[in-house]
BANUVEX-95604 format. One record per residue (C-alpha): residue number from 1; residue in one letter; z, x, y; chain. Coordinates in Angstrom, 1 decimal, decimal comma. Layout:
// BANUVEX-95604
[rec NUM 'A' [Z X Y] 'A']
...
***
This chain:
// BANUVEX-95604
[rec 1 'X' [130,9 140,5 157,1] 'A']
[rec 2 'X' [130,6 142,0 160,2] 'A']
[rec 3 'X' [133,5 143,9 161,9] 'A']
[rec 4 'X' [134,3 145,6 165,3] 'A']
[rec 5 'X' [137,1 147,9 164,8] 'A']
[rec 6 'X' [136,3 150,9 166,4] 'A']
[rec 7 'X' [136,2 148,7 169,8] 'A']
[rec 8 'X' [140,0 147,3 168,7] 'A']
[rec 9 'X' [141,2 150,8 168,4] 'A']
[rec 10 'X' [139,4 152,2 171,7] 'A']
[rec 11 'X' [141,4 148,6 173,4] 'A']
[rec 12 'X' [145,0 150,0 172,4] 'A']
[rec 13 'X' [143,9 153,4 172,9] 'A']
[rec 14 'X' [142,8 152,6 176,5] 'A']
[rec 15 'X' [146,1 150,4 177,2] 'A']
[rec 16 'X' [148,1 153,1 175,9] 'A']
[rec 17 'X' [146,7 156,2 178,0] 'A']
[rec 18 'X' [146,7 154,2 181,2] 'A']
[rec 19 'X' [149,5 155,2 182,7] 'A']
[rec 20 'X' [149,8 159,0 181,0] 'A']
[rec 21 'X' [146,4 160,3 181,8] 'A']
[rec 22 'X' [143,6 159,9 184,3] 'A']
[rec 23 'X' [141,6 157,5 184,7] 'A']
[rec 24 'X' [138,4 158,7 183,4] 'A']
[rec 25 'X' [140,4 159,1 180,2] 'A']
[rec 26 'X' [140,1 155,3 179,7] 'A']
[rec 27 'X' [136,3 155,0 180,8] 'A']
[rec 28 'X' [135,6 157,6 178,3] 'A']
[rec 29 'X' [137,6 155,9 175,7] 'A']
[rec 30 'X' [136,2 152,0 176,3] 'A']
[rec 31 'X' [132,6 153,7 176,4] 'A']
[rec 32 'X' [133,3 155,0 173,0] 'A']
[rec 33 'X' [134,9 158,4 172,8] 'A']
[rec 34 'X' [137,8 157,6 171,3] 'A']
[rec 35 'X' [137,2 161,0 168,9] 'A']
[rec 36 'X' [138,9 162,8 171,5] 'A']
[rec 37 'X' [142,4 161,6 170,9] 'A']
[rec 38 'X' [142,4 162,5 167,2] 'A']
[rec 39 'X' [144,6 165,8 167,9] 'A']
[rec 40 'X' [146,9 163,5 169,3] 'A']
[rec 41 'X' [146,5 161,0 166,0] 'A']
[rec 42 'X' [147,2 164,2 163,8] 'A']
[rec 43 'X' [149,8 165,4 165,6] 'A']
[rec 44 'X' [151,4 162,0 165,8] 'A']
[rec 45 'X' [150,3 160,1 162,8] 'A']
[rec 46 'X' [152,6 156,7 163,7] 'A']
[rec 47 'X' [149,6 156,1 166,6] 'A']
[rec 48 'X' [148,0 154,9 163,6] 'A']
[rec 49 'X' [150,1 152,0 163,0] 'A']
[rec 50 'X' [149,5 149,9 166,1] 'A']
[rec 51 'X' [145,9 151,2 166,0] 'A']
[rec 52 'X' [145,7 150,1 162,6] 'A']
[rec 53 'X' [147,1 146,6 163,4] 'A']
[rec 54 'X' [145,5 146,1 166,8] 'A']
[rec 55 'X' [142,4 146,4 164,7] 'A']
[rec 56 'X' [143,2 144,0 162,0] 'A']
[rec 57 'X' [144,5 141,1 164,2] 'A']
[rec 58 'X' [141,7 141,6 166,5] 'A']
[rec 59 'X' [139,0 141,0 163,7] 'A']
[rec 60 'X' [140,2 138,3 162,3] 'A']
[rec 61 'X' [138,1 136,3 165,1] 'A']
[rec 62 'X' [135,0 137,2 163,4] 'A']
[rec 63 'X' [135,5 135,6 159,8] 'A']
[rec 64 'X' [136,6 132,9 161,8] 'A']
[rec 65 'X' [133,9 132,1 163,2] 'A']
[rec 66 'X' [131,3 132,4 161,0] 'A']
[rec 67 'X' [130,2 135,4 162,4] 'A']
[rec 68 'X' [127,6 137,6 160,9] 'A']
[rec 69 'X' [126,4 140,7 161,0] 'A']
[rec 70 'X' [124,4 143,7 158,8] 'A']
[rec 71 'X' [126,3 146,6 157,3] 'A']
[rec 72 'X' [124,8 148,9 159,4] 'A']
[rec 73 'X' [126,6 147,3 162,2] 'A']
[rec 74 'X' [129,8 147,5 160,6] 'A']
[rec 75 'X' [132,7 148,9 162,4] 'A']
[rec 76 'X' [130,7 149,5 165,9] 'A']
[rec 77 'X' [132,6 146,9 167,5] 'A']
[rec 78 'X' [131,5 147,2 171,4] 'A']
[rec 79 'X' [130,7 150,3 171,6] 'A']
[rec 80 'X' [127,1 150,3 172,7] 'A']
[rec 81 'X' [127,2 146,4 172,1] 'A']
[rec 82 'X' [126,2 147,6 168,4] 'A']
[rec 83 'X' [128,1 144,6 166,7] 'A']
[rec 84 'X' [127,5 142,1 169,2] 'A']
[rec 85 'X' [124,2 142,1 169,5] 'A']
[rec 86 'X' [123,9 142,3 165,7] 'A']
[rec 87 'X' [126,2 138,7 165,8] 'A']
[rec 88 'X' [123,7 137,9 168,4] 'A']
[rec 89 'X' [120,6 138,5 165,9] 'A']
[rec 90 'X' [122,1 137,4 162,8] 'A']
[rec 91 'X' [122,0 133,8 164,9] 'A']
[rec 92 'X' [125,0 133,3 166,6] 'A']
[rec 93 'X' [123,8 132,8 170,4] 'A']
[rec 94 'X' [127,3 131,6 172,0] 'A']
[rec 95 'X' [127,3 134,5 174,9] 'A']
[rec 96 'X' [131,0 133,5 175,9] 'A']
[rec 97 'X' [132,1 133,9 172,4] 'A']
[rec 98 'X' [130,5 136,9 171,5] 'A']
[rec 99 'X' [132,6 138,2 175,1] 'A']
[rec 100 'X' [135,9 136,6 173,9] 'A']
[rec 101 'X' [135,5 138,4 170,7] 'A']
[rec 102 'X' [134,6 141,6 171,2] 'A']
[rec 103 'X' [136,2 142,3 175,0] 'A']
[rec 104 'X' [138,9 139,6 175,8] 'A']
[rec 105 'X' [140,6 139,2 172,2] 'A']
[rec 106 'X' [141,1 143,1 171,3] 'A']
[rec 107 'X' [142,1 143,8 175,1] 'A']
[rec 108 'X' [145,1 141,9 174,9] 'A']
[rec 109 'X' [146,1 142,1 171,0] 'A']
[rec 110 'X' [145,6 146,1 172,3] 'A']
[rec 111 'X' [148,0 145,0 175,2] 'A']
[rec 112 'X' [150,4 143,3 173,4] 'A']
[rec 113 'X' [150,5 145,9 170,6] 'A']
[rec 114 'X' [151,1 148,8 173,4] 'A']
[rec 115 'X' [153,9 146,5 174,4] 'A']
[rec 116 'X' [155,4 146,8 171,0] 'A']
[rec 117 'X' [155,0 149,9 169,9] 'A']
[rec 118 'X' [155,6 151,6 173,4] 'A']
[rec 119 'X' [157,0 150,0 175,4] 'A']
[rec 120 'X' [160,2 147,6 173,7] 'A']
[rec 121 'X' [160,3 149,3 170,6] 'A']
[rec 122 'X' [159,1 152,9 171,6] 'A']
[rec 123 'X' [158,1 153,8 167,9] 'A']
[rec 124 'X' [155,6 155,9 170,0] 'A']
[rec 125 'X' [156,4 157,5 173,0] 'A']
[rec 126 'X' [153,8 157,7 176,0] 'A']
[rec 127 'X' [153,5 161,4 175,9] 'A']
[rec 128 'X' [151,5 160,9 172,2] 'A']
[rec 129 'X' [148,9 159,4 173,9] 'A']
[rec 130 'X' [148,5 162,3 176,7] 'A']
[rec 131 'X' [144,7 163,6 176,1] 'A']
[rec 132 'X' [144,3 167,1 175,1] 'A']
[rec 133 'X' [141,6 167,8 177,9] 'A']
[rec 134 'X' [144,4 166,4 180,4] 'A']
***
């Protein structure tokens, strides 16, 4: 089965740094260096929870949809189109839902999951999410 979590985790990540850091913070994190918040996951271990979930509900459209993949492509998610274009190989040629899967679906489960765990519940506060190179 092919999965795309490090993309769900970079779509809360970059939700959740939006308003606390610069902007080139999210670029960097939707291009794929999320690695640079893990001081911030160590030094506030809850950030794992609506990371963790973002990226379960988020995947969930791939079994879905029949979607296939090879292990190697496992877990690349968006980042340099790694688990898309694997989909896309593996026979499944539907552009638009390739895009709804691996950009428009996370986006706003990582939305709705900063709104949860941020902003109404505040089970993490914004300043966990402030970069260390900020």
């Amino acid at each position: 089965m092919l999965t795309n979590s490090i993309a769900k985790d970079g779509s809360f990540l970059f939700w959740a740094t939006m308003k606390v850091d610069k902007p080139g913070v999210q670029v960097a994190i939707f291009l794929g260096a999320i690695k640079m918040m893990m001081p911030n996951f160590l030094r506030y271990p809850v950030i794992g929870i609506p990371i963790a979930l973002t990226a379960a509900i988020s995947t969930l459209s791939v079994p879905i949809l029949g979607m296939q993949g090879t292990p190697a492509s496992g877990g690349f998610g968006l980042i340099g189109a790694v688990s898309p274009l694997a989909a896309y190989n593996a026979g499944f040629h539907n552009v638009l839902v390739l895009v709804i899967v691996w950009v428009v679906v996370p986006f706003a489960v990582g939305y709705l999951m900063k709104k949860v765990f941020v902003d109404w519940t505040k089970i993490c506060k914004p300043e966990y999410f402030i970069s260390p190179a900020h």
